[in-house]
PADO-275041 format. One line per 2 residues: number of its first residue (from 1); their letters; for each residue x, y, z of C-alpha. Coordinates in nm, 4 decimals, padded with zeros to 6 digits, always signed. Example, Ala and Ser with C-alpha at 12.3 -4.5 7.8 and 13.67 -1.06 7.14 Angstrom:
<nodes>
1 = AS = +01.2300/-00.4500/+00.7800; +01.3670/-00.1060/+00.7140
</nodes>
This chain:
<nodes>
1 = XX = -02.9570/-00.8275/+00.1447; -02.8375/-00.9973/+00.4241
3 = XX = -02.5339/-00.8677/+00.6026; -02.2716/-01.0592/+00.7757
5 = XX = -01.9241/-00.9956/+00.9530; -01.7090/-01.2705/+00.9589
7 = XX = -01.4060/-01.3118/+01.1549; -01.1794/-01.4573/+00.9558
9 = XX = -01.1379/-01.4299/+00.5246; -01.1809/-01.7640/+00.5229
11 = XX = -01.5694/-01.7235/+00.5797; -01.5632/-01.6732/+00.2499
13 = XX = -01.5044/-01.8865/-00.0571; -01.1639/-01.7620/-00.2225
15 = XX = -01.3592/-01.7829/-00.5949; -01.6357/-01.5686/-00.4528
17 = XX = -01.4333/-01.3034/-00.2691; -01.1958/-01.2853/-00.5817
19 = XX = -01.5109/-01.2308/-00.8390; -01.6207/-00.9005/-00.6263
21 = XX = -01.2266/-00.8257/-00.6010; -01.0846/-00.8233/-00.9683
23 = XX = -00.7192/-00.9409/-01.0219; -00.5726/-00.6617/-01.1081
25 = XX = -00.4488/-00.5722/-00.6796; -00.2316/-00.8813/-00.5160
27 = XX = -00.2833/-00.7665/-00.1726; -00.6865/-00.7518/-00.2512
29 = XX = -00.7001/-01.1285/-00.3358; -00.8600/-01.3769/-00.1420
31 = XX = -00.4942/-01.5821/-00.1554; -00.2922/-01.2333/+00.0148
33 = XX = -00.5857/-01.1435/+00.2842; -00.5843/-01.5267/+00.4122
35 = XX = -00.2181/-01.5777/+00.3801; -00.1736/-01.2653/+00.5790
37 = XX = -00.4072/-01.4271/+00.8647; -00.2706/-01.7731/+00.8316
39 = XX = +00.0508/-01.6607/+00.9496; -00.0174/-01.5034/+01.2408
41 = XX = +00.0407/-01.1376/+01.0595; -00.2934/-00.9949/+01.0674
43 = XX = -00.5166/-01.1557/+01.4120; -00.6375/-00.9964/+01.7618
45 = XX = -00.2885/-01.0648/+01.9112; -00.1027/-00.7854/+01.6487
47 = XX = -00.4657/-00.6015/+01.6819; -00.5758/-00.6522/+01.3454
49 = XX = -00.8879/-00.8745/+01.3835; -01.0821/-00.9325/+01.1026
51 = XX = -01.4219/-00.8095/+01.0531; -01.4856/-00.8724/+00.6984
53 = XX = -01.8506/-00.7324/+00.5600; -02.0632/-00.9201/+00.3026
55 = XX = -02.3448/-00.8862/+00.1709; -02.5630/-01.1975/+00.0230
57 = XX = -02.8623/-01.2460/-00.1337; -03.2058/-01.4560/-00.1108
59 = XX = -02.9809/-01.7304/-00.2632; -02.6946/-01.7097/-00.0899
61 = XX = -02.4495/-01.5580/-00.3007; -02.2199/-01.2579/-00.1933
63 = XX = -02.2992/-00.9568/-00.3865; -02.0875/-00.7037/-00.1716
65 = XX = -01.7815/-00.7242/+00.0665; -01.5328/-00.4931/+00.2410
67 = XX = -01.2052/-00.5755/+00.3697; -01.2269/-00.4494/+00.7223
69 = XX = -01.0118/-00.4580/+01.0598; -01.1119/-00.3834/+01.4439
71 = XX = -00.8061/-00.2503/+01.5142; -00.6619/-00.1739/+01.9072
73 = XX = -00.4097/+00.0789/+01.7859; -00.3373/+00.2644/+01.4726
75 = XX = +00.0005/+00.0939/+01.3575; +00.0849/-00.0121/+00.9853
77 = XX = -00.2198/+00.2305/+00.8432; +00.0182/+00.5043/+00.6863
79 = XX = -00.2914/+00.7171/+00.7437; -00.1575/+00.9186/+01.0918
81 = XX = -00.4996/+00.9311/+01.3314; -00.2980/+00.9574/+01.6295
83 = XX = -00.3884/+01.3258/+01.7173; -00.7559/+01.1990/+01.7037
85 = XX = -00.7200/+00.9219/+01.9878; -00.5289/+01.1396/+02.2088
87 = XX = -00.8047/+01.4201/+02.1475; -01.0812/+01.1112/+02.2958
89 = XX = -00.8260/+01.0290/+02.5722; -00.8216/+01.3747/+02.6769
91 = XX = -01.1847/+01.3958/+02.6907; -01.1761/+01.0514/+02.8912
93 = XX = -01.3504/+00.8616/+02.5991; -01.1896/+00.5240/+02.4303
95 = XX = -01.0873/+00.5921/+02.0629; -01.0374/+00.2297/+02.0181
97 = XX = -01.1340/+00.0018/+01.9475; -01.2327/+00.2204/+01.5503
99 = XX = -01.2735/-00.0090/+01.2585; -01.0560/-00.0072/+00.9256
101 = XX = -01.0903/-00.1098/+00.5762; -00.7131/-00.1307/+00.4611
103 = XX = -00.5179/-00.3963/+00.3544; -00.2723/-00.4505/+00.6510
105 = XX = +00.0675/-00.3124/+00.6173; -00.0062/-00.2369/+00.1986
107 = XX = -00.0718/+00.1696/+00.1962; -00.1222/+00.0901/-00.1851
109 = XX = -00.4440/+00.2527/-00.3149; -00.7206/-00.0122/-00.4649
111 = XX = -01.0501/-00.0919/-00.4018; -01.2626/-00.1316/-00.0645
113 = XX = -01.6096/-00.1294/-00.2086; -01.6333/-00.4617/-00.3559
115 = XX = -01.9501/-00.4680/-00.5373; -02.1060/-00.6798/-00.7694
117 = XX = -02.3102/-00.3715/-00.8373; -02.2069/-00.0634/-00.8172
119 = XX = -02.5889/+00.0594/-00.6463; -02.5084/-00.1488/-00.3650
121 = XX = -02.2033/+00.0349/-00.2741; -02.4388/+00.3204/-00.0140
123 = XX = -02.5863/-00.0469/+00.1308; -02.2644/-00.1887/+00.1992
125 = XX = -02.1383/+00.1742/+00.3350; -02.4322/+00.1451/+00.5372
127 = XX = -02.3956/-00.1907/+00.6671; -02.0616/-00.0949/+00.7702
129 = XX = -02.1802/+00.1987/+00.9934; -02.4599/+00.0231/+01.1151
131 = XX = -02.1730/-00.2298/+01.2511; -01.9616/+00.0018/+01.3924
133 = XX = -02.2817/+00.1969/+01.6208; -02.4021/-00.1734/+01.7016
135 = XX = -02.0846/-00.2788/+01.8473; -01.9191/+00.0107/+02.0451
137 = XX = -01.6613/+00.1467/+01.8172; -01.5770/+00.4818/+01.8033
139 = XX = -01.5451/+00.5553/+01.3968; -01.4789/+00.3790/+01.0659
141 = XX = -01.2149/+00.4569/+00.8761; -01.1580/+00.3762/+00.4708
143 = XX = -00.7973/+00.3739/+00.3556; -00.6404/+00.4242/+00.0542
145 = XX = -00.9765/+00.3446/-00.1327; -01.0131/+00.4180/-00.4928
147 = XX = -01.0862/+00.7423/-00.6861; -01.4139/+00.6176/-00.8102
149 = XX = -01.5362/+00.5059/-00.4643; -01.4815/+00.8760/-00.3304
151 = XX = -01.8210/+00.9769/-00.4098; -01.9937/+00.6346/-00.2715
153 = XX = -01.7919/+00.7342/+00.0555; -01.8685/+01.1020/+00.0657
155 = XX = -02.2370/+01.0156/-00.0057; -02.2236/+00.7577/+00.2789
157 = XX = -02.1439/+01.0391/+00.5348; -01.7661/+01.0036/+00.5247
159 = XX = -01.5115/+01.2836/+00.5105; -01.2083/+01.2833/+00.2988
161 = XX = -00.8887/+01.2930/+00.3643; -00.6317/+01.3929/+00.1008
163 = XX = -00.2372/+01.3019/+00.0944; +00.0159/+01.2710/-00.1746
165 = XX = +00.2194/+00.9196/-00.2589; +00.5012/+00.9347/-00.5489
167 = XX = +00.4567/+00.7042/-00.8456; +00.6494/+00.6677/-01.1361
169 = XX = +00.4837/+00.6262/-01.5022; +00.6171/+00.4131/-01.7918
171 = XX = +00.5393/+00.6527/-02.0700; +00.6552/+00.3804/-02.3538
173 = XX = +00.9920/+00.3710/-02.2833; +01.2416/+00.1454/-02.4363
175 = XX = +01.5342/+00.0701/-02.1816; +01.6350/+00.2778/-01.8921
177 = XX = +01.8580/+00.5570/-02.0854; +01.5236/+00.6771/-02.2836
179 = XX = +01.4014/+00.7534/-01.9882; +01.6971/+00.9351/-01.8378
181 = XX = +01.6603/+01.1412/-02.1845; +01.3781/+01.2850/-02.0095
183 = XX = +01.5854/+01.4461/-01.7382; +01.8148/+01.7634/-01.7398
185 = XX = +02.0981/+01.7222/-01.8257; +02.1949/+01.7618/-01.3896
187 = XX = +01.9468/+01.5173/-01.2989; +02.0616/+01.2677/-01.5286
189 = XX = +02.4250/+01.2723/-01.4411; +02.2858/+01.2624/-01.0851
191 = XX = +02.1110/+00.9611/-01.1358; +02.3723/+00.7705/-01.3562
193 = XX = +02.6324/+00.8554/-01.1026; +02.3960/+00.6258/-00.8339
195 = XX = +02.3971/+00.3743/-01.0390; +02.7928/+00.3828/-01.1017
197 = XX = +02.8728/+00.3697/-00.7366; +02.6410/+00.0586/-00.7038
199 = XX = +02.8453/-00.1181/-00.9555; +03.1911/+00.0072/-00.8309
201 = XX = +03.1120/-00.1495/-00.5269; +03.1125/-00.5055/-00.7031
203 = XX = +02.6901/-00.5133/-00.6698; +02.5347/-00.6864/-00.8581
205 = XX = +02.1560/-00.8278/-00.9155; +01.9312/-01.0764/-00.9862
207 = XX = +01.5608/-01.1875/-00.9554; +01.3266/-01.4503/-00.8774
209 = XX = +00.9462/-01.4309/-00.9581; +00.7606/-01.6182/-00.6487
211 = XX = +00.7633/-01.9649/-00.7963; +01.1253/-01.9330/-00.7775
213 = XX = +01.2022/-01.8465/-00.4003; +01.2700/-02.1488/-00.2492
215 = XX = +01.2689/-02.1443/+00.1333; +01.6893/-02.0660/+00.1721
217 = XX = +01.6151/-01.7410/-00.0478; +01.3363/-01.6183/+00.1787
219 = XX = +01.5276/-01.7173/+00.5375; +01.8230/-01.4777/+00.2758
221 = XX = +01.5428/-01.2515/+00.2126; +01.3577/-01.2165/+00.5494
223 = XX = +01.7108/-01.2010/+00.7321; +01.8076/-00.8937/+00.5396
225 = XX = +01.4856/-00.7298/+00.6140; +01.4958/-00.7915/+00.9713
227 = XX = +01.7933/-00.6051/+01.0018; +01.6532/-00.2772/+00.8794
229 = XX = +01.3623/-00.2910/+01.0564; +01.5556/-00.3616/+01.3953
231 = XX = +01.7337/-00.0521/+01.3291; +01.3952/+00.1512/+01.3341
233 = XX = +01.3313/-00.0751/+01.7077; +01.0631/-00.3016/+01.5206
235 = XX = +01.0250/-00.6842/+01.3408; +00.8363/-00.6678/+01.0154
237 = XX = +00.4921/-00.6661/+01.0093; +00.4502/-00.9465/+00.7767
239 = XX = +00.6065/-01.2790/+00.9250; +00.8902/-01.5325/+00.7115
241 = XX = +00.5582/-01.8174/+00.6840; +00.3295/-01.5076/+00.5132
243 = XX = +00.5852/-01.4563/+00.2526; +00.6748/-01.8119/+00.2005
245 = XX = +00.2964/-01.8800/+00.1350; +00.2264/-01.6048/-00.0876
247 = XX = +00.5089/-01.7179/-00.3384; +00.3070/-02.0333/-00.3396
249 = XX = -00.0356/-01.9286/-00.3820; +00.0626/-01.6068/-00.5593
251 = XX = +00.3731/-01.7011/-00.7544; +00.2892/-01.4654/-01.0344
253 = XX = +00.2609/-01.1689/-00.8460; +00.5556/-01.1728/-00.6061
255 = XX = +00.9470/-01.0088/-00.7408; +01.2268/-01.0235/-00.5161
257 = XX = +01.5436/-00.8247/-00.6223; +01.8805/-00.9753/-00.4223
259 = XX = +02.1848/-00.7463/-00.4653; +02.4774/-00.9868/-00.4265
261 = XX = +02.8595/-00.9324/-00.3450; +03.1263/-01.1777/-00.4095
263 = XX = +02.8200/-01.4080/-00.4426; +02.6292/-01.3056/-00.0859
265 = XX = +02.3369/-01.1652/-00.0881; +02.4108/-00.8287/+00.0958
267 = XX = +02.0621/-00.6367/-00.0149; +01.6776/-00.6879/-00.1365
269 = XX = +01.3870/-00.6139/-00.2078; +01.0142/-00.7632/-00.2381
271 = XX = +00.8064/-00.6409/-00.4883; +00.4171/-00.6987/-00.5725
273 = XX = +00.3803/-00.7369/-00.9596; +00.0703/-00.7308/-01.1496
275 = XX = -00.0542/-00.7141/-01.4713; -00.0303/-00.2411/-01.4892
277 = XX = +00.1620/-00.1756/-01.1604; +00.4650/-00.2920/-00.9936
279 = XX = +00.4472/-00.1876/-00.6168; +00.7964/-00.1777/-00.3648
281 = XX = +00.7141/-00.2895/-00.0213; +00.9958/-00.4023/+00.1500
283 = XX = +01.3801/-00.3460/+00.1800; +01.6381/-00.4240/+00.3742
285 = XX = +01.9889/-00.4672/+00.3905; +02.3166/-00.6125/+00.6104
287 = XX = +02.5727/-00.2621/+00.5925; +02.5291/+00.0609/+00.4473
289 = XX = +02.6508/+00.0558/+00.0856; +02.6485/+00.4035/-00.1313
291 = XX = +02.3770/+00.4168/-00.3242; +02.2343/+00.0820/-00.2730
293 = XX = +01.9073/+00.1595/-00.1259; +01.8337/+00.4270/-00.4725
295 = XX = +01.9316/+00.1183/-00.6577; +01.7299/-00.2036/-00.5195
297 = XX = +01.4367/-00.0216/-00.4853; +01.3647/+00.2528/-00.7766
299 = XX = +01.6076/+00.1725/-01.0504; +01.5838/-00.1854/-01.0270
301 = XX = +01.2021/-00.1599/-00.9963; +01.1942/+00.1228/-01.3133
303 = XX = +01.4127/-00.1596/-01.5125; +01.1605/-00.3932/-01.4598
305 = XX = +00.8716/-00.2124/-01.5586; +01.0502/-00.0633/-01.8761
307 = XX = +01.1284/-00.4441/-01.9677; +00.7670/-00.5720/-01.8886
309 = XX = +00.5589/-00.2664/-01.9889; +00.4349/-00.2383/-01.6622
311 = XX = +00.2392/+00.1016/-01.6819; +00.3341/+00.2615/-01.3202
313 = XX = +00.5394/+00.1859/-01.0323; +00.4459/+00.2757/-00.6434
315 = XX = +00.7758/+00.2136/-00.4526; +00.5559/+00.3161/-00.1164
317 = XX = +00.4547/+00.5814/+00.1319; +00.6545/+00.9339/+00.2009
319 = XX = +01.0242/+01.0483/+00.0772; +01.1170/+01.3477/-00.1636
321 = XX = +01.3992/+01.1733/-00.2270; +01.2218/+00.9876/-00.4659
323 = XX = +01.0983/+01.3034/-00.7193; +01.4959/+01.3261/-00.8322
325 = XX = +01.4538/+00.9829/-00.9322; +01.1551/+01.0550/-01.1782
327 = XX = +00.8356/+00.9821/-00.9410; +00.6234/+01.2296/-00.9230
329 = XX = +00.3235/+01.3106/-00.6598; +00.0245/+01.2099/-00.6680
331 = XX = -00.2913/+01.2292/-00.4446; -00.4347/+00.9797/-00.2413
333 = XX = -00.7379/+00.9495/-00.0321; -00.8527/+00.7891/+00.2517
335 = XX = -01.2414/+00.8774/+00.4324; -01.3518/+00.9014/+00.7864
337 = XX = -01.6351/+00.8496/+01.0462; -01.6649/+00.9504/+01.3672
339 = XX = -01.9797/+00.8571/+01.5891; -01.9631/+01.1104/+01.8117
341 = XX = -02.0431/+01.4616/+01.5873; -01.8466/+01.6868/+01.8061
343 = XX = -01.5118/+01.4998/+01.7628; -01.6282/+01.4488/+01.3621
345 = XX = -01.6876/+01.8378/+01.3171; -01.3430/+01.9111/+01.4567
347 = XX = -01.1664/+01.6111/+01.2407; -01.4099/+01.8249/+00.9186
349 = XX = -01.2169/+02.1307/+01.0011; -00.8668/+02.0101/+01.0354
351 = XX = -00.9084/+01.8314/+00.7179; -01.0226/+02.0660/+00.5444
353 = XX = -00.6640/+02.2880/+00.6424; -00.4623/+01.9678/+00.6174
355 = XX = -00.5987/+01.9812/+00.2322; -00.4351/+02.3013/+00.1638
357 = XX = -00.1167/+02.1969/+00.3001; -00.0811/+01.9043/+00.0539
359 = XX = -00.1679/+02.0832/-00.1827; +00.0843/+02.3487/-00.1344
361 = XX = +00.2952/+02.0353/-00.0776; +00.2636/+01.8853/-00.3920
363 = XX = +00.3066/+02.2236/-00.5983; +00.6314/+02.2685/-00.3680
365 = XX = +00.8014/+01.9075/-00.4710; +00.7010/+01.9684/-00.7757
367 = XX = +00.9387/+02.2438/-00.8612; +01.2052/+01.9843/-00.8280
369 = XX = +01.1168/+01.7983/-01.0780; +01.4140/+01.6186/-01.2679
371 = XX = +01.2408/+01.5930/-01.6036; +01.2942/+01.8831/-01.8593
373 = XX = +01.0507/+02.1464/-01.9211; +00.7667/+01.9723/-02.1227
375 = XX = +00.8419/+01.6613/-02.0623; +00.7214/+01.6169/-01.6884
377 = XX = +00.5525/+01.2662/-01.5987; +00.1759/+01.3605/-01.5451
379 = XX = +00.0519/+01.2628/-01.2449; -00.2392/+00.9497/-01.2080
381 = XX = -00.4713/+01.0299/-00.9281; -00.5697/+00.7074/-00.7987
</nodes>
C-alpha cells in the first residue's frame, strides 16, 4: 500500500472518502470535514492542520484513511491531556506539536479507522505511527473512536482511555408522556414542571431541517450562540460560513430548534440528525429564561426522536444534570501514544486509576436514576 498525508480533505475525492466512511456519522462525511476547513474553522491558524492518512493501492484507489489533526494545543478535544504537556514542559521537552484523529469540535463517538478492509486497520495504525516518529511529534492520539476499533488500537500499541458521555435511548416510545411513564412518580413531576415554566414564559418552538435555514435564520442562529459562548470568554469554534455551508451540502442532516417570544427568536439549538442518532451540539441564548436551556436542548431533542424513531440521542460531553432528564451513562473511549516510553508508562499507570474512577463514577450517577425500578434505559457502549 502506498501511504500518503495530505494536507487538506480535499486531497481526496468526496465519493471515495465517503465509501471508506459510511453515512451513518454527519461530522465523518467528506461534505462536514471540508466544510469545516473551507471556512476557516479547522486550518494551522486555529491549530488544527490537517494531516489526513490514506492508504492506496497498485491502482490508485484508497483502501484506508484516518481523519487526523497536527494540533499546537489541545483545545476542542473533550479528551483533557493537559496534565501530560505540562509533565513534557517540566522535563523541558515540547509536547506539541502531538497528532489527533478527532473530528474537530464533535466529541461524538464514530469511526477513525476507515477501512475498506478491516485487515488493513494494524497497516493504517501503523502508517500513522510511522508518521508521527518521521516528523517530530511527540504522540498520537485517537478520540472518541468506535467500540469495535478498540482492539485494532490496543493491538497497534495504543492505550485506552475510558470516560463516560450520557445518551438517551428511544425504547419504542410513542409521544413524550410514554416516556415520562417510565419515571417515578418525583422525577416525572420534576420534569413536567420544566416544561410548564417554558411555556408560562410565552416560549414557544419551531424547526427547520438544513434546506430550510436561509441565511437571516443562521445570522438569528449564530448571534444567539455567540452570546453564550462570550459569556464562557470564547467565539465558537465553528464559524457563521461553516454552518451556512453544511445546510447546503448536508441539508438532511442538520436540525435547528429556535425558541421564539412574541415572535423573536430568544433561544436555539443546532442539532446533527441522521438516520439512528440525533446528536446536540450547540446552544445558545440572549437572557436567562427558567428552564429554557432543559427545554431546547433535551426535551425538544427527545420529541424529535420519539416523532422520527430516531434510536438514541447524544446531547454532548459532561453534566449530571442530564441523568434526571432520562440519559443515562455510558462509556466512551479514546487511545494514546506516546514516543517517548517513560512519559507513556506513567500516562499507562494513571489510566489505569483514572479507569476506576469512572467507573465508580458511573455506578455513583447511576443511583439517580429517574426511571422506576425495572425500567432503567440500558446503557449502549459505543
Amino acid at each position: 500500500m502506498r501511504v500518503e498525508v495530505a494536507a487538506s480533505i480535499n486531497e481526496f475525492k468526496a465519493q471515495d472518502w465517503n465509501r471508506l466512511a459510511g453515512n451513518r456519522y454527519p461530522f465523518l462525511q467528506h461534505e462536514f470535514l471540508s466544510a469545516a476547513e473551507k471556512s476557516g474553522s479547522v486550518c494551522a491558524d486555529t491549530g488544527w492542520q490537517p494531516r489526513h492518512i490514506g492508504l492506496f493501492n497498485e491502482a490508485g484507489k484508497l483502501q484506508a484513511a484516518m481523519p487526523l489533526y497536527e494540533k499546537s494545543h489541545s483545545w476542542g478535544e473533550f479528551v483533557f491531556d493537559w496534565g501530560w504537556a505540562q509533565a513534557y514542559e517540566t522535563a523541558g521537552l515540547s509536547y506539541y506539536p502531538k497528532l489527533v484523529s478527532a473530528i474537530p469540535f464533535t466529541p461524538a463517538p464514530s469511526n477513525r479507522l476507515l477501512v475498506a478492509n478491516a485487515e488493513l486497520a494494524p497497516e493504517l495504525i501503523d502508517a500513522a505511527r510511522s508518521f508521527a516518529t518521521a516528523s517530530g511529534h511527540s504522540s498520537l492520539h485517537v478520540l472518541f473512536p468506535h467500540s469495535s476499533e478498540l482492539d485494532s488500537l490496543q493491538k497497534g500499541g495504543l492505550k485506552l482511555r475510558k470516560d463516560c458521555q450520557f445518551h438517551w435511548h428511544n425504547n419504542q416510545y410513542r409521544n413524550f408522556d410514554d416516556f415520562l411513564a417510565t419515571f417515578s412518580s418525583a422525577k416525572r413531576k420534576k420534569a413536567r414542571r420544566d416544561r410548564r415554566r417554558v411555556q408560562e414564559q410565552n416560549i414557544c418552538f419551531r424547526r427547520f431541517k438544513g434546506a430550510q435555514i436561509d441565511a437571516a435564520i443562521w445570522r438569528d442562529v449564530y448571534e444567539l450562540i455567540s452570546m453564550t459562548f462570550l459569556r464562557r470568554g470564547s467565539m465558537p469554534y465553528f464559524s457563521l460560513e461553516f454552518f451556512q455551508e453544511i445546510s447546503k451540502r448536508l441539508a438532511d442532516n442538520i436540525l435547528v430548534v429556535i425558541a421564539e417570544k412574541e415572535r423573536m427568536p430568544v433561544a436555539a439549538a443546532v442539532f446533527y440528525d441522521s438516520q439512528h442518532t440525533l446528536y446536540g451540539r450547540y446552544w445558545g441564548t440572549n437572557l436567562r429564561y427558567d428552564a429554557l436551556h432543559f427545554e431546547t436542548c433535551y426535551y425538544q431533542g427527545i420529541d424529535y426522536c420519539i416523532e422520527h424513531k430516531r434510536q438514541t440521542f447524544e446531547p454532548g460531553t459532561q453534566g449530571e444534570h442530564k441523568i434526571s432528564r432520562g440519559f443515562v451513562p455510558v462509556t466512551t473511549w479514546s487511545a494514546h501514544w506516546l514516543e517517548r516510553p517513560e512519559f507513556f508508562s506513567a500516562v499507562e499507570r494513571f489510566l489505569e486509576n483514572e479507569s476506576r474512577h469512572v467507573d465508580h463514577y458511573i455506578e455513583a450517577v447511576n443511583s439517580h436514576s429517574p426511571y422506576k425500578a425495572g425500567r432503567n434505559a440500558d446503557p449502549v457502549i459505543k
